[in-house]
C-alpha positions as CSV (number, residue, x, y, z in Angstrom):
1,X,10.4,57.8,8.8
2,X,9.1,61.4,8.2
3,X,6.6,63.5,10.8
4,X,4.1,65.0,8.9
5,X,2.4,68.5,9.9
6,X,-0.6,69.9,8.0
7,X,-3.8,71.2,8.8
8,X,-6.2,68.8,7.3
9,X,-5.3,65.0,7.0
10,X,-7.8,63.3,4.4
11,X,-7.8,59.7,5.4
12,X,-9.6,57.4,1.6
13,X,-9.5,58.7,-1.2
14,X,-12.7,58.2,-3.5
15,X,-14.8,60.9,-4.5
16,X,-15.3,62.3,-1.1
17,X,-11.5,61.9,-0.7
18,X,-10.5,63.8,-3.9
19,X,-13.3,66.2,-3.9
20,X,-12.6,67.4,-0.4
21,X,-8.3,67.6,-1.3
22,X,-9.6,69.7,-3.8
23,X,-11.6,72.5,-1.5
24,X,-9.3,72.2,1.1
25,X,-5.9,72.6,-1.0
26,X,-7.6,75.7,-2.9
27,X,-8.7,76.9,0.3
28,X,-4.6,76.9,1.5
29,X,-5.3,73.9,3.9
30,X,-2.5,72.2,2.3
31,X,-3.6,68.7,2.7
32,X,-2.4,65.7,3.0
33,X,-4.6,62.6,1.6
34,X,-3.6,58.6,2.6
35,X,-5.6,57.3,-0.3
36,X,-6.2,53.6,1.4
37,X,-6.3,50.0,0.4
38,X,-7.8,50.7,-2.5
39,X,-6.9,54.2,-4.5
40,X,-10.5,55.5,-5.8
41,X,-12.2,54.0,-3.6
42,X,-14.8,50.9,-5.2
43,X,-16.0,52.8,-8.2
44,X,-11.9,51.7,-9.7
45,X,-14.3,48.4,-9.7
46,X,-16.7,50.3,-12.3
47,X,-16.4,49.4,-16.1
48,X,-18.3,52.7,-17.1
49,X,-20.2,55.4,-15.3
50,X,-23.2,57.3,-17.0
51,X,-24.7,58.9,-14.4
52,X,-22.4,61.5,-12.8
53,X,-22.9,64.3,-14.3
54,X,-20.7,66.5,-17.1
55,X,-19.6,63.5,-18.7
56,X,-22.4,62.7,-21.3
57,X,-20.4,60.2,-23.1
58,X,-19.5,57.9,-20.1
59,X,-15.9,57.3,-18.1
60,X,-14.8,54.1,-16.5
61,X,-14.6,54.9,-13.0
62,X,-10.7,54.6,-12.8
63,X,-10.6,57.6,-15.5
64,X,-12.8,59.4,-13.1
65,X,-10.6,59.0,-10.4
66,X,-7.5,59.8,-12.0
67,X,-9.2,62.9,-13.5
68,X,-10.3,64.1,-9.7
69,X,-5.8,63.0,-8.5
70,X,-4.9,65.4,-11.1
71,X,-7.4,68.1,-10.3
72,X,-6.0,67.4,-6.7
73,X,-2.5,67.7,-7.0
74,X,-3.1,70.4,-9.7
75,X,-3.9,73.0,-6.5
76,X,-1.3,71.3,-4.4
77,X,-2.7,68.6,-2.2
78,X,-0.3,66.2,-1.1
79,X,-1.3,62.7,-2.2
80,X,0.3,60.0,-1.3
81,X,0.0,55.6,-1.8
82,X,-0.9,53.7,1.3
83,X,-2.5,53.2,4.4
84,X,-3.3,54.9,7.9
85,X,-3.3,52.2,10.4
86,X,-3.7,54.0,13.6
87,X,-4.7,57.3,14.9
88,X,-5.2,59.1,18.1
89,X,-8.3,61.6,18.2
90,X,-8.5,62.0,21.7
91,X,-6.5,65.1,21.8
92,X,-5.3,68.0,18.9
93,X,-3.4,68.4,17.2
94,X,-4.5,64.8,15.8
95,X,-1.6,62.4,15.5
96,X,-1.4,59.2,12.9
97,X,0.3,56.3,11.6
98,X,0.9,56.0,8.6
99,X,2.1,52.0,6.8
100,X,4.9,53.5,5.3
101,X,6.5,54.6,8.6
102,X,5.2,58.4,8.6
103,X,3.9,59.9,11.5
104,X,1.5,62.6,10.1
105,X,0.3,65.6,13.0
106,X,-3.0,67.1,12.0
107,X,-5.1,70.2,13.4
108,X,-8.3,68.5,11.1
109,X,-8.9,65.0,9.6
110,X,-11.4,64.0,7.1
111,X,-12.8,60.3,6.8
112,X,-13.6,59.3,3.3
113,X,-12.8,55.5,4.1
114,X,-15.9,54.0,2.3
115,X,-17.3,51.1,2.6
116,X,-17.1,47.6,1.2
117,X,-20.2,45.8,-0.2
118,X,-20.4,42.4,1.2
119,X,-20.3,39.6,-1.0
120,X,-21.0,35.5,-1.1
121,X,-16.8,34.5,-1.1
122,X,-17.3,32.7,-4.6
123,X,-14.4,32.7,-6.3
124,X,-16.3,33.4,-9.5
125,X,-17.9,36.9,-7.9
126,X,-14.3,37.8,-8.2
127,X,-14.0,36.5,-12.0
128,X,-17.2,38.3,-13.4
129,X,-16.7,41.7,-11.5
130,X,-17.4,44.5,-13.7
131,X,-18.3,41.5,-16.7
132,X,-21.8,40.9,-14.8
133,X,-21.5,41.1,-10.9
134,X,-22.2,44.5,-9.4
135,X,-23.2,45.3,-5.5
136,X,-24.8,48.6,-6.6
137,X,-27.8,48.6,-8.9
138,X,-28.4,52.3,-9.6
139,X,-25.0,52.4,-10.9
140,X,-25.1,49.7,-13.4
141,X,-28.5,48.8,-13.8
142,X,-29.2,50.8,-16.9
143,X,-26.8,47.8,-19.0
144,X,-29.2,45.4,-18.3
145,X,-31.9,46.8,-20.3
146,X,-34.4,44.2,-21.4
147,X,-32.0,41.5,-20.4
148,X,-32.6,38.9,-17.3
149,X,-31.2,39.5,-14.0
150,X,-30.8,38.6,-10.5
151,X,-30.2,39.9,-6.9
152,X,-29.0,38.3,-3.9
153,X,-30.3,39.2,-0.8
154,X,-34.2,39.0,1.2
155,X,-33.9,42.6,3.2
156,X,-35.4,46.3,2.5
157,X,-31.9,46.6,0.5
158,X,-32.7,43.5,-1.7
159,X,-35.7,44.3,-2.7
160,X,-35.1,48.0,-3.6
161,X,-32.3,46.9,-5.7
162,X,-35.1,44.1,-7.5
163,X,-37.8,47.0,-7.9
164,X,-35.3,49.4,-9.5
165,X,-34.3,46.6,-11.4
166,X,-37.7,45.5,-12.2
167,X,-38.1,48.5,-14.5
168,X,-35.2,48.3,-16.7
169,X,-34.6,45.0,-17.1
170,X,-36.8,41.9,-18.3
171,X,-36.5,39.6,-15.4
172,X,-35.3,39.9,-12.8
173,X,-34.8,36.4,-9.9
174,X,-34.4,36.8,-6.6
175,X,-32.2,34.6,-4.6
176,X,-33.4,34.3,-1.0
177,X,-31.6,31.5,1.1
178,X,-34.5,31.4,3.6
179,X,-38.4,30.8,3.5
180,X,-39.2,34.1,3.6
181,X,-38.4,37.9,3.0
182,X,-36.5,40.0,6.1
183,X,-37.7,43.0,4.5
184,X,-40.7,45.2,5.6
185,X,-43.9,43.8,5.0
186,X,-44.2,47.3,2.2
187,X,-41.6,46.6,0.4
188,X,-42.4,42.1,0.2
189,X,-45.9,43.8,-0.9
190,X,-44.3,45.4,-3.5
191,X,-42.1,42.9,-4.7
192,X,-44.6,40.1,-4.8
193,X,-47.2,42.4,-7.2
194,X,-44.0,43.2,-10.1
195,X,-44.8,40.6,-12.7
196,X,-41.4,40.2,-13.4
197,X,-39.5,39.9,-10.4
198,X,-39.6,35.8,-9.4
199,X,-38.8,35.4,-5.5
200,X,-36.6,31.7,-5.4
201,X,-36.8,30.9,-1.6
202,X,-34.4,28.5,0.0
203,X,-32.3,28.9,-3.0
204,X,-28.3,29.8,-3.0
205,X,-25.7,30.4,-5.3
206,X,-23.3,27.9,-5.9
207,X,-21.6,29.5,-9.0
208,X,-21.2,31.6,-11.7
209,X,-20.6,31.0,-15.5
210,X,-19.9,31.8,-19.0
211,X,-17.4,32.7,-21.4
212,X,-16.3,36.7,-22.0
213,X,-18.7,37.7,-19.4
214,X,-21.7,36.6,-17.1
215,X,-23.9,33.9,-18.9
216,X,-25.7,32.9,-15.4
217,X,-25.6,31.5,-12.1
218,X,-25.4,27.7,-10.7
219,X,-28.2,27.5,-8.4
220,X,-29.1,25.0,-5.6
221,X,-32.8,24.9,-4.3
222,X,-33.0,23.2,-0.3
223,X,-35.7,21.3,1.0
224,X,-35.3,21.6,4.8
225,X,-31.3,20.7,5.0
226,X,-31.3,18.7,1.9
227,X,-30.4,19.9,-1.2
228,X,-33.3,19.3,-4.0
229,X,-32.2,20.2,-7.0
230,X,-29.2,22.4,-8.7
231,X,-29.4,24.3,-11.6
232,X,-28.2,26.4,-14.2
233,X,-30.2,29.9,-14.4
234,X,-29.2,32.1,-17.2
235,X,-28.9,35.6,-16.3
236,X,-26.9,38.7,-17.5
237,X,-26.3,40.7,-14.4
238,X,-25.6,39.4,-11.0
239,X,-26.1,41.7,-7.9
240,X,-25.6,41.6,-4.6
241,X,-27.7,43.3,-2.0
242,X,-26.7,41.5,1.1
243,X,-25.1,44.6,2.8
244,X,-22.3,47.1,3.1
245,X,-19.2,47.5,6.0
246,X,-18.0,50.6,6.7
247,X,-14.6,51.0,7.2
248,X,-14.1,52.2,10.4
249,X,-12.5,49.6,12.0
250,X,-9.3,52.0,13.3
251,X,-11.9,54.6,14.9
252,X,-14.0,52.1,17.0
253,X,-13.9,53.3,20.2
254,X,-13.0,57.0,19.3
255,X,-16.1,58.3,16.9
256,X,-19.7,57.5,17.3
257,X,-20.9,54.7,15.3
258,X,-23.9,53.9,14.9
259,X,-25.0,50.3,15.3
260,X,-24.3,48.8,11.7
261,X,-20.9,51.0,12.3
262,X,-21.2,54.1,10.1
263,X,-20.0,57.1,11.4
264,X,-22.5,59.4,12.9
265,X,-22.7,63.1,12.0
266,X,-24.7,66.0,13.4
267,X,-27.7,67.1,10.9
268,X,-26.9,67.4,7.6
269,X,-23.2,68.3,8.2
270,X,-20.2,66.5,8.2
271,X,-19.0,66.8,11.6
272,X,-18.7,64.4,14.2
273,X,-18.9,64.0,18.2
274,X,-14.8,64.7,17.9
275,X,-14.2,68.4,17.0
276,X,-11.8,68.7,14.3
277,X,-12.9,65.1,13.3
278,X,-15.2,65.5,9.9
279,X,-16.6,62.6,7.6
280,X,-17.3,62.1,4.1
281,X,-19.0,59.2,1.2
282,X,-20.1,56.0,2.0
283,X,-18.4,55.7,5.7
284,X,-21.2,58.0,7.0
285,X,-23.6,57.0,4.5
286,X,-25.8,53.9,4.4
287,X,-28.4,55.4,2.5
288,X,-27.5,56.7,-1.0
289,X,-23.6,54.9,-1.6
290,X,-23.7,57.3,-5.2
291,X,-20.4,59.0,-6.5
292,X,-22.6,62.0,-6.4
293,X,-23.5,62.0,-3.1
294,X,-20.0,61.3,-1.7
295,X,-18.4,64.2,-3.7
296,X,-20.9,66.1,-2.6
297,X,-20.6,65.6,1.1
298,X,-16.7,65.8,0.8
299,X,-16.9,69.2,-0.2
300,X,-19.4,69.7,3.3
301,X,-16.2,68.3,5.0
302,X,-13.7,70.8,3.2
303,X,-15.7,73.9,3.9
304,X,-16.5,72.5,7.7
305,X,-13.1,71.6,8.6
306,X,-11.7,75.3,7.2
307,X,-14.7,76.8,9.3
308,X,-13.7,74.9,12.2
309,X,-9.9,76.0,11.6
310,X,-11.3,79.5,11.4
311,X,-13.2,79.8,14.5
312,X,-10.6,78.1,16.6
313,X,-8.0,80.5,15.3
């Protein structure tokens, strides 16, 4: 067992992770980063990214996240495999527990834990990801040009996902396991006048097939609590739009959540009601979820936790 001091623990790594090891070691924080269950955060789950900008030719996301490590650890942030599982923010310095038996002391901490997109618990979700199944439609949307589609879900989230879709791809089906749409009566307006889009009520998703990739989806249609008919419905892309969980669960009770559980932060800044306590990506974001956004905001959280350092002396 080793105790840890530094003065900036970055807990996730992801863009927001890497970007904000990367302010905070050139700004002589000499940080240490826990990168989490999973190193990179979801876009390692990414076959190829086209829309972060600089690289015009593409990069799988696990190329882009070992590009930021190296850019890390090139101005000295200490990165290291595994998990914190408990922390105490109720007084500073910050103290935390680390799976591998480190206790780490920290005057700042930065939350890039991300979230995890929800998904039906087929075991073919798990098959096709990254060969057809996505949770994230403005990041893969643009490979399903012309092609036939379809998105899981009957919220606001849904049908977004089925409108941006509905302009890049040929068709795109909408599986809705109720009667009706939960989303604003706006966007269900929207939705119904797209040509293209079909709404399948009381429709769910048995499985998923094909051969190298996603060739469609086993569908069963209900008629009250008996099922009517299943079917196969080819499509290329499968998404799912039936919600995200922010991974917060070790800082219930300590931050303010809001009521879907993403951290809350003041304004347009990173901080949180804890001072010294920043956060950064998807785990205070349930609006936007891009790599863009979250680099973006860790580099807020670098440059708020050294101005926080600063004015405390």
């Amino acid at each position: 067992m080793e105790t840890i001091k530094t003065k900036c623990l970055i807990i996730g790594s992801g863009p927001a992770g890497y970007t904000a090891a990367i302010y905070t070691s050139r700004a002589n924080l000499s940080p240490v980063m826990y990168v989490g269950h999973q190193p990179g955060g979801q876009l390692t789950t990414t076959t190829e990214i086209e829309n972060f900008p600089g690289y015009h030719n593409g990069i799988t996301g696990s190329e882009m996240m070992d590009d930021l490590h190296k850019q890390a650890t090139r101005f000295g942030a200490d990165v290291r495999n595994g998990i914190i599982t408990a922390i105490d923010l109720s007084k500073r310095p910050f103290v935390a527990k680390a799976d591998d038996g480190n206790e780490i002391i920290a005057d700042t901490v930065i939350i890039s834990t991300g979230a995890t997109a929800r998904y039906l618990g087929l075991p073919d979700e798990e098959k096709y990801k990254g060969l057809g199944v996505s949770a994230c439609a403005t990041c893969d949307g643009f490979f399903y040009r012309r092609k036939k589609v379809a998105v899981v879900g009957g919220g606001d989230t849904a049908c977004e996902e089925a409108l941006y879709l509905s302009n890049i791809a040929a068709e795109v089906y909408m599986i809705v396991r109720k009667d009706y749409l939960r989303a604003s009566k706006v966007m269900q307006k929207r939705v119904f006048e797209k040509e293209n889009i079909h709404v399948l009520f009381n429709t769910v998703t048995e499985g998923l097939y094909g051969e190298e990739g996603l060739e469609g989806a086993t569908l069963a249609e209900f008629k009250g609590t008996d099922k009517e008919r299943v079917y196969n419905q080819p499509v290329d892309g499968f998404f799912l739009a039936i919600g995200h969980s922010p991974n917060t669960g070790i800082f219930k009770g300590q931050l303010a959540l809001d009521e879907a559980g993403y951290i809350i932060t003041e304004g347009h800044t990173s901080i949180t009601n804890v001072p010294g306590v920043f956060a950064a990506g998807d785990v205070a974001d349930p609006r936007y979820r891009q790599a863009i956004t979250a680099a973006g905001s860790g580099c807020k959280a670098a440059l708020d936790a050294e101005r926080y350092l600063t004015e405390i002396g």
